[in-house]
C-alpha positions as CSV (number, residue, x, y, z in Angstrom):
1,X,101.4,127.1,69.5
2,X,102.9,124.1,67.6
3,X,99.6,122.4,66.8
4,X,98.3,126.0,65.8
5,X,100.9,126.3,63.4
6,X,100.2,122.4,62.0
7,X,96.5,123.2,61.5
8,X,97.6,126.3,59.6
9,X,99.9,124.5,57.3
10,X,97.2,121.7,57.2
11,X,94.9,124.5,56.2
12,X,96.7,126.0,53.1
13,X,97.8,122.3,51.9
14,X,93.8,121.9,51.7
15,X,93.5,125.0,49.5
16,X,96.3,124.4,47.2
17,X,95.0,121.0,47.1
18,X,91.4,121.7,46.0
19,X,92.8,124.9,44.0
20,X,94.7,122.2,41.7
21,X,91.1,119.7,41.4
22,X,89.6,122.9,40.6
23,X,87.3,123.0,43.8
24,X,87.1,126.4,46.1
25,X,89.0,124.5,49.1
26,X,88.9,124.4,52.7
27,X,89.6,128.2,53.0
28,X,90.5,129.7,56.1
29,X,87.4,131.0,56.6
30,X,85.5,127.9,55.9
31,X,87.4,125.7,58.1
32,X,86.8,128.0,61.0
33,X,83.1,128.0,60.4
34,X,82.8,124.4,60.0
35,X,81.8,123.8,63.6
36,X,78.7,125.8,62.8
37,X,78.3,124.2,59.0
38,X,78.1,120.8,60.5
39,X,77.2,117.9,58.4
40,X,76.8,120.7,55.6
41,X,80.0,121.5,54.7
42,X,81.1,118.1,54.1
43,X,79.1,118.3,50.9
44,X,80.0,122.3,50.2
45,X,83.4,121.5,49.3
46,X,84.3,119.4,45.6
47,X,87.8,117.7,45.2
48,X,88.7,117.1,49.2
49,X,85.1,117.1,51.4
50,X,85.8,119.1,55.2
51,X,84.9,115.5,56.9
52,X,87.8,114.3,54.9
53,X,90.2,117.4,56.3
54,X,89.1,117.6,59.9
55,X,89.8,113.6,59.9
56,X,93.5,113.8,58.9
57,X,93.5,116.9,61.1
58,X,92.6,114.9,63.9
59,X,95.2,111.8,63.1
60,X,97.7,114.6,62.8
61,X,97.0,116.3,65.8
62,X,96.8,112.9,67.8
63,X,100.4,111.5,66.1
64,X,102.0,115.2,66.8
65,X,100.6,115.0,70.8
66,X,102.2,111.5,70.9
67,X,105.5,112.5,69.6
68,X,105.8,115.6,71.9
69,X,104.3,113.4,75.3
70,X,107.0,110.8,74.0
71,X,109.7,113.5,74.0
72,X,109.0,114.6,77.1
73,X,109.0,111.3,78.8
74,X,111.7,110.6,76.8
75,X,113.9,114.0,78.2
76,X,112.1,113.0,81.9
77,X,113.5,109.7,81.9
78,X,117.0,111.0,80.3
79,X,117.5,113.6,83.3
80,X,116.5,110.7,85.7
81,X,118.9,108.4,84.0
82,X,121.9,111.6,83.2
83,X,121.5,112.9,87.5
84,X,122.1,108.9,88.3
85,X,125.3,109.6,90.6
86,X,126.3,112.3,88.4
87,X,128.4,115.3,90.0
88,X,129.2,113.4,92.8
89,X,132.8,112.9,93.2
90,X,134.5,111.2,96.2
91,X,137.2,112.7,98.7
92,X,140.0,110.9,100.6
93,X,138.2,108.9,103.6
94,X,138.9,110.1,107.7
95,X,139.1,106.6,109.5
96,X,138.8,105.4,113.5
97,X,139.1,101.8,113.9
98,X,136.6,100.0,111.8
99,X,135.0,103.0,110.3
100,X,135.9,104.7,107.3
101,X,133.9,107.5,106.1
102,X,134.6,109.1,102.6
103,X,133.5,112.8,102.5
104,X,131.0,113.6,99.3
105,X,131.4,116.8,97.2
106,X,128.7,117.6,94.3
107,X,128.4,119.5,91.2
108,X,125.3,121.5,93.0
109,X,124.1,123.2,96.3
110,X,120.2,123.9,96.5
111,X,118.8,126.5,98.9
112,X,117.7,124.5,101.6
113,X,117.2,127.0,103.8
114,X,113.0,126.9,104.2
115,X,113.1,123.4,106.0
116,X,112.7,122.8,109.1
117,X,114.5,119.5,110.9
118,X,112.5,117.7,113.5
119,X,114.9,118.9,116.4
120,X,114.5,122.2,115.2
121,X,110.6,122.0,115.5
122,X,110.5,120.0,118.3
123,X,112.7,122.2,120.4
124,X,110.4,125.7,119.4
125,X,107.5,124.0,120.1
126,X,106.4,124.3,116.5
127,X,106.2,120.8,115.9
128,X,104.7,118.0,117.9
129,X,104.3,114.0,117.4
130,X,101.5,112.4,119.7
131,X,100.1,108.8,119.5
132,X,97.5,108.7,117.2
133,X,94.7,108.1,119.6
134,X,95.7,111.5,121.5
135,X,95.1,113.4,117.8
136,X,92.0,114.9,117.1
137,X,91.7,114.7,114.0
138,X,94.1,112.5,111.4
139,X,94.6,113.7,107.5
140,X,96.8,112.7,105.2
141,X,97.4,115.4,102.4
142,X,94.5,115.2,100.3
143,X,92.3,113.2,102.0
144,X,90.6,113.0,106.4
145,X,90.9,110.0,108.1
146,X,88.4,109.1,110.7
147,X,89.5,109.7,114.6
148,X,90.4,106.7,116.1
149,X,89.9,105.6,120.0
150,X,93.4,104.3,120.6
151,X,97.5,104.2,120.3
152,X,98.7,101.8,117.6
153,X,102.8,101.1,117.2
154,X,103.1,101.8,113.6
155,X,100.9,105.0,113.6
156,X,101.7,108.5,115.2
157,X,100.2,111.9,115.1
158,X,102.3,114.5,113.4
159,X,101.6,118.7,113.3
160,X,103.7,121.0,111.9
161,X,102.7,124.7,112.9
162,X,105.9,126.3,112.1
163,X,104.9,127.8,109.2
164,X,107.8,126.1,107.3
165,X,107.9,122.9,105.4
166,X,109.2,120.1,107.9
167,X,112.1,117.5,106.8
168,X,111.7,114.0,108.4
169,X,114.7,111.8,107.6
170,X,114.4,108.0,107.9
171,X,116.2,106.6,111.1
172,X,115.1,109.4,113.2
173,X,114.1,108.7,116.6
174,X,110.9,110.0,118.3
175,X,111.1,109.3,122.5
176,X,108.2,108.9,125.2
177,X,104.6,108.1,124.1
178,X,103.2,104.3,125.0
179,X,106.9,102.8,122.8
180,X,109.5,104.5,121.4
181,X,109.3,104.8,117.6
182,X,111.7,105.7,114.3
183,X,111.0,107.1,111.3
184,X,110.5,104.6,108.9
185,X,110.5,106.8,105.4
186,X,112.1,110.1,104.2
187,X,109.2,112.6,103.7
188,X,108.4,116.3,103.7
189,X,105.4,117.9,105.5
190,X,104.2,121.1,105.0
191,X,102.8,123.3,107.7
192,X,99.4,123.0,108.4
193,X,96.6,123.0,111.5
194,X,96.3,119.7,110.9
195,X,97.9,116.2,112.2
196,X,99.5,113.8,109.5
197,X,99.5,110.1,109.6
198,X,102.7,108.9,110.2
199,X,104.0,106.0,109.7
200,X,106.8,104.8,112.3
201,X,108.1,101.4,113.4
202,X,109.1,100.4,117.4
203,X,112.1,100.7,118.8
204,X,111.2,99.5,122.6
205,X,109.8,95.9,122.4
206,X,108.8,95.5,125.7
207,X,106.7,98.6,126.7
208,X,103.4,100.1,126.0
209,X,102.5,102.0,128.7
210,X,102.4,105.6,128.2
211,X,105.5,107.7,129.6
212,X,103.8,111.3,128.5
213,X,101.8,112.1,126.1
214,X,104.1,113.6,123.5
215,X,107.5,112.7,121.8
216,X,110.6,114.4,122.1
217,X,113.6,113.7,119.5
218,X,116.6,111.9,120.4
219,X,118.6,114.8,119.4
220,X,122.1,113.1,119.8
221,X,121.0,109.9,117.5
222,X,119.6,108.4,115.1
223,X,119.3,104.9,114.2
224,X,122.2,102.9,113.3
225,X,122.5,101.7,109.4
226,X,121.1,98.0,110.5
227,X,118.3,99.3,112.4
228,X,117.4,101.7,109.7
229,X,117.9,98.9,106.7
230,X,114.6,96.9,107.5
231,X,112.5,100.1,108.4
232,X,113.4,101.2,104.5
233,X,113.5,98.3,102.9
234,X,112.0,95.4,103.9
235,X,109.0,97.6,106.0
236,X,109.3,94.8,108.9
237,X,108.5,95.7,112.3
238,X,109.2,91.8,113.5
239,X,112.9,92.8,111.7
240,X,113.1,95.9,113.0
241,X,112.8,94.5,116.9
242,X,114.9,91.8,116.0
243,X,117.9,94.4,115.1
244,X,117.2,96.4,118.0
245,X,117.3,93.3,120.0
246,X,120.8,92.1,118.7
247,X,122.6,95.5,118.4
248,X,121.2,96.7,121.7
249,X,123.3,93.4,123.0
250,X,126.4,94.2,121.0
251,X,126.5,97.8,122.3
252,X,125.8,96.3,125.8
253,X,128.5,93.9,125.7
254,X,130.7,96.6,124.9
255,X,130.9,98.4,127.8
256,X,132.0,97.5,131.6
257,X,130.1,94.8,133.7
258,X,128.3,97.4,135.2
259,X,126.4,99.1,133.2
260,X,125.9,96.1,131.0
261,X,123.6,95.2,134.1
262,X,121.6,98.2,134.3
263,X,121.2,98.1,130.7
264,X,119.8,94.2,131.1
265,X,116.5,95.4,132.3
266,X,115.3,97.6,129.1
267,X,114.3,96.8,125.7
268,X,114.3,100.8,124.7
269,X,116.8,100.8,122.1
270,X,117.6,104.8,122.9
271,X,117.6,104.6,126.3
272,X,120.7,101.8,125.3
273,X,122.2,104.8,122.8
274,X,121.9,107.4,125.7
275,X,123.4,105.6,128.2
276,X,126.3,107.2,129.7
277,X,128.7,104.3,129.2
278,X,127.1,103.4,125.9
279,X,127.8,107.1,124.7
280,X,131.4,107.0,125.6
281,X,132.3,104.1,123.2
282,X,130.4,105.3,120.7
283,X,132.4,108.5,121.8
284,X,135.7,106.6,120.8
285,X,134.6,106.3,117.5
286,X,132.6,109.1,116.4
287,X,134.8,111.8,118.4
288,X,138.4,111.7,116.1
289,X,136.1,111.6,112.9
290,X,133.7,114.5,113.9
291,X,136.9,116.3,114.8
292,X,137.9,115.7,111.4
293,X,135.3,116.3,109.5
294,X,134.4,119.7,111.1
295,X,137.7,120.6,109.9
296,X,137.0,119.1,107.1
297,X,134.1,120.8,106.4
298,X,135.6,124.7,106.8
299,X,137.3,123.7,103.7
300,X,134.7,122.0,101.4
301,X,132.3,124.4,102.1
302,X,133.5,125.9,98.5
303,X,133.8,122.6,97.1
304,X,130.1,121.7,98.0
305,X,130.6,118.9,100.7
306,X,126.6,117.4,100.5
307,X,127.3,113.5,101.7
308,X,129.3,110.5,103.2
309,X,130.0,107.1,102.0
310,X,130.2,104.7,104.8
311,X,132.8,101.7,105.3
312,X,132.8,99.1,108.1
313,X,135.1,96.9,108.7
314,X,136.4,97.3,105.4
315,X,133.1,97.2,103.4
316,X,131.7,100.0,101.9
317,X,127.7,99.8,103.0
318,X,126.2,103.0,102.9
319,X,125.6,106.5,101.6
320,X,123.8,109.7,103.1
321,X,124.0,112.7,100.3
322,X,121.8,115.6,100.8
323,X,120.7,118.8,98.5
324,X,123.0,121.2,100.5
325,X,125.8,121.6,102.4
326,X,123.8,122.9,105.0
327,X,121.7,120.1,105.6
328,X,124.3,118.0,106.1
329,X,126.0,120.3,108.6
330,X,122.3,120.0,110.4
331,X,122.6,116.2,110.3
332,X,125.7,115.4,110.6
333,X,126.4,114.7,114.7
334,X,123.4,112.6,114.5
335,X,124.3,110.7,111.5
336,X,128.3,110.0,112.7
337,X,127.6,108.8,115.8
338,X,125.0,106.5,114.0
339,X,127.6,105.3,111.8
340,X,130.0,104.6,114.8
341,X,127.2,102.9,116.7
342,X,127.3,100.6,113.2
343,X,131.0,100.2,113.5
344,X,130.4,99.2,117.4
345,X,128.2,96.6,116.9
346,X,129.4,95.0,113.7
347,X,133.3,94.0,115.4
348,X,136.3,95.1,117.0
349,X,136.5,98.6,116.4
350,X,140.5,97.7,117.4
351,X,142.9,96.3,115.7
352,X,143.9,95.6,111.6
353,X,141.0,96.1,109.5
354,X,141.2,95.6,105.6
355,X,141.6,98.9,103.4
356,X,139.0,100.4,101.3
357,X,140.1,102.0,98.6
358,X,138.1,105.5,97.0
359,X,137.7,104.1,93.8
360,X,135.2,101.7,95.6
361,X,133.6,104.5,97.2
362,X,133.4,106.5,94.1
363,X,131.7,103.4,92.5
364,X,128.9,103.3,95.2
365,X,127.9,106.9,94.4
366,X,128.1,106.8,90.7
367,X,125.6,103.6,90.6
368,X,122.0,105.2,91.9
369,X,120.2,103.6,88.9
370,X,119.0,100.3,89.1
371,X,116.7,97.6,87.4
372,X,112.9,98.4,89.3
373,X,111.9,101.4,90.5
374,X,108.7,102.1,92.7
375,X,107.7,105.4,93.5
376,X,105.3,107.5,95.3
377,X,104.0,111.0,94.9
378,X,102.2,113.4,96.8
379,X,100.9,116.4,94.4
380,X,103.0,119.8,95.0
381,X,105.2,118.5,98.6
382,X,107.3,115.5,97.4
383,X,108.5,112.4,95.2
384,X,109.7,109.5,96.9
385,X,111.6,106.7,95.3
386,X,112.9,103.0,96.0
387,X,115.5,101.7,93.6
388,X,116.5,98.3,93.1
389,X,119.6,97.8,91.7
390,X,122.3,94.6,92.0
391,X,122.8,94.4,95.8
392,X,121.7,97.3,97.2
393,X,118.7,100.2,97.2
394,X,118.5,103.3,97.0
395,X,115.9,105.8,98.0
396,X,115.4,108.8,97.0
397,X,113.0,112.4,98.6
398,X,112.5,114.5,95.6
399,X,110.9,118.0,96.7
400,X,108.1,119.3,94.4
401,X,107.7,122.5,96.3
402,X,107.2,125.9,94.5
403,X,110.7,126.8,93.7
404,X,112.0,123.8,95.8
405,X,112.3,120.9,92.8
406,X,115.2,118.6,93.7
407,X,116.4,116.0,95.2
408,X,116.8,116.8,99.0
409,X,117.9,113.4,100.7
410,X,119.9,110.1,99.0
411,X,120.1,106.9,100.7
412,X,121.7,104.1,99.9
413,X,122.3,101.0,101.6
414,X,124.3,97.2,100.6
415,X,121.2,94.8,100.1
416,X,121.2,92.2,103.0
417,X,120.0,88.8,102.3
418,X,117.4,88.8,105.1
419,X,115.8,92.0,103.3
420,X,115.8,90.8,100.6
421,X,113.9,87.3,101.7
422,X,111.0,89.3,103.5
423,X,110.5,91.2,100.1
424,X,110.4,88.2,98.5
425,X,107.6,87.2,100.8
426,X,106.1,90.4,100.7
């Protein structure tokens, strides 16, 4: 409508124009039929020729195209820049031992209701992860990949036939197949016949023998923060096993002699987390603060409770924030005990540990910007994001759904030095 209107004005500044050389002009009529004149009318018309005209036309119509496109990146970029942390304000923090966690409240609460969670899925039926060799047929949206004749760890058949649009967080844990595997990115899938490609990274080192021919989810747990970390970030199985490897010794050290020794002879980092004895320490922890925060929770629900900030041992080091308060209520037993797993294997969850204050919580949600971004998109389901900022990341699952545009799951982590070395590298 806008470049209508210019060409109209355009139109009667040619007729005034020639009317004052004394020429007919570039009536209305003439400029409409010029496409049929051709070469013709550029000799038709004295004072200003058509050629003339339909040139600065054409420079106008190009400059006013570049100013709008510019405005719009320009407003784009502005609500990426204003929605940087904004809304999110920090509550007083619910503490056990070493671990502090800082409820989040936000501005907004999206209708999150159409997703599905893997447990969810899993549990109807509706939803099944195979190796990848086991799937018939492998697409990625958009495009088929070729069936393949075997199993390989960072691949795995996904289908979602629940007729809903499946939420995979990463951190989530798939069991059974030929190795254990975790999610290694937040993504959405819609429902479809069809398998996906997804990408997952080992959690069991020392097995590839198939245990059954499907996952099940570890519905209890989900990775710890350190496990998680190199999955996201640095996209290192080698880093991932050697996480597993050292926190699956922390947690084993933690409990009596006894079970330390049964646990000696696995490398399956959730058969470790599902251990009885495992699952009352990490009980210790999690228990007073998922007592707390239920109660909590019955009394946000107005304020709009979407998140956590995350302290160990007196450090603020990560953030989960979600679109709703619902989908943090669906998440939540899985993400505290992974926090208390974190607070487990990262010291003494006894004894003095320094204070952290909510203005340094407050500070971690309000900075979501950063210097680099890298993104990737996948036409009409989702936006994913990594941002770089000064010491940590964030990542970001944008939904691009019909109806369903906004951001659906925040992480952010402290930046390690090892990550940041294998990106380096990478």
């Amino acid at each position: 409508m806008a470049r209508r209107t210019v060409l109209e004005q355009f139109q009667r500044w040619c007729v005034s124009s020639d009317q004052r050389r004394g020429g007919k002009g570039c009536g209305k009529t003439d400029f409409r039929s010029s496409e049929r004149t051709s070469s013709r009318a550029t000799t038709s018309f004295p004072g200003i020729s058509f050629r003339k005209c339909s040139l600065v036309a054409i420079l106008l119509l190009i400059s006013i195209t570049c100013l709008q496109g510019a405005g719009q990146r320009k407003d784009a970029a502005g609500q990426r820049s204003n929605s940087a942390g904004a809304g999110y304000s920090v509550l007083e923090p619910i503490s056990s031992g070493n671990l502090t966690i800082f409820p989040v409240t936000a501005d907004s609460n999206y209708d999150t209701s159409r997703f599905i969670t893997l447990d969810e899925g899993v549990r109807a039926g509706t939803v099944v992860v195979t190796e990848q060799g086991q799937a018939v047929s492998m697409v990625r949206p958009g495009s088929t990949l070729p069936a393949r004749g075997g199993a390989e760890v960072n691949r795995l058949a996904l289908y979602n036939k629940s007729g809903r649009p499946l939420l995979l967080l990463a951190g989530e844990i798939v069991t059974g197949g030929k190795q254990d595997r975790v999610i290694g990115a937040d993504r959405i899938v819609p429902s479809s016949p069809e398998a996906i490609d997804l990408g997952a990274f080992c959690v069991e080192p020392g097995r590839w023998v198939g245990s059954s021919n499907n996952f099940g989810s570890m519905k209890s747990q989900m990775a710890q923060p350190s496990v998680r970390r190199p999955a996201m970030a640095a996209k290192s199985q080698a880093m991932v096993w050697d996480q597993v490897r050292e926190k699956a010794g922390r947690m084993s050290a933690s409990v009596p002699m006894a079970s330390a020794s049964a646990l000696g002879g696995t490398t399956s980092y959730a058969r470790v987390m599902a251990d009885d004895a495992v699952q009352e320490t990490v009980d210790r922890v999690a228990a007073p603060i998922t007592q707390d925060y239920e109660a909590v929770l019955r009394h946000l629900k107005q304020k709009k409770a979407v998140g956590v900030v995350v302290a160990v041992n007196g450090e603020v080091m990560w953030a989960d924030i979600f679109g709703s308060t619902e989908l943090l209520e669906k998440y939540w037993p899985k993400l505290v005990r992974s926090y208390a797993a974190e607070a487990v294997t990262s010291g003494s969850s006894k004894g003095s540990h320094p204070m952290v204050s909510a203005n340094s919580a407050q500070q971690f949600v309000d900075e979501l910007g950063g210097e680099k971004e890298v993104a990737e998109t996948n036409a009409g389901v989702f936006r994913r994001a990594e941002i770089t900022g000064d010491g940590y990341r964030v990542f970001t699952l944008t939904s691009l759904l019909p109806k369903m545009n906004f951001e659906v799951h925040i992480t952010k982590m402290k930046d390690s030095r090892e990550v940041r070395a294998r990106i380096q590298v990478r």
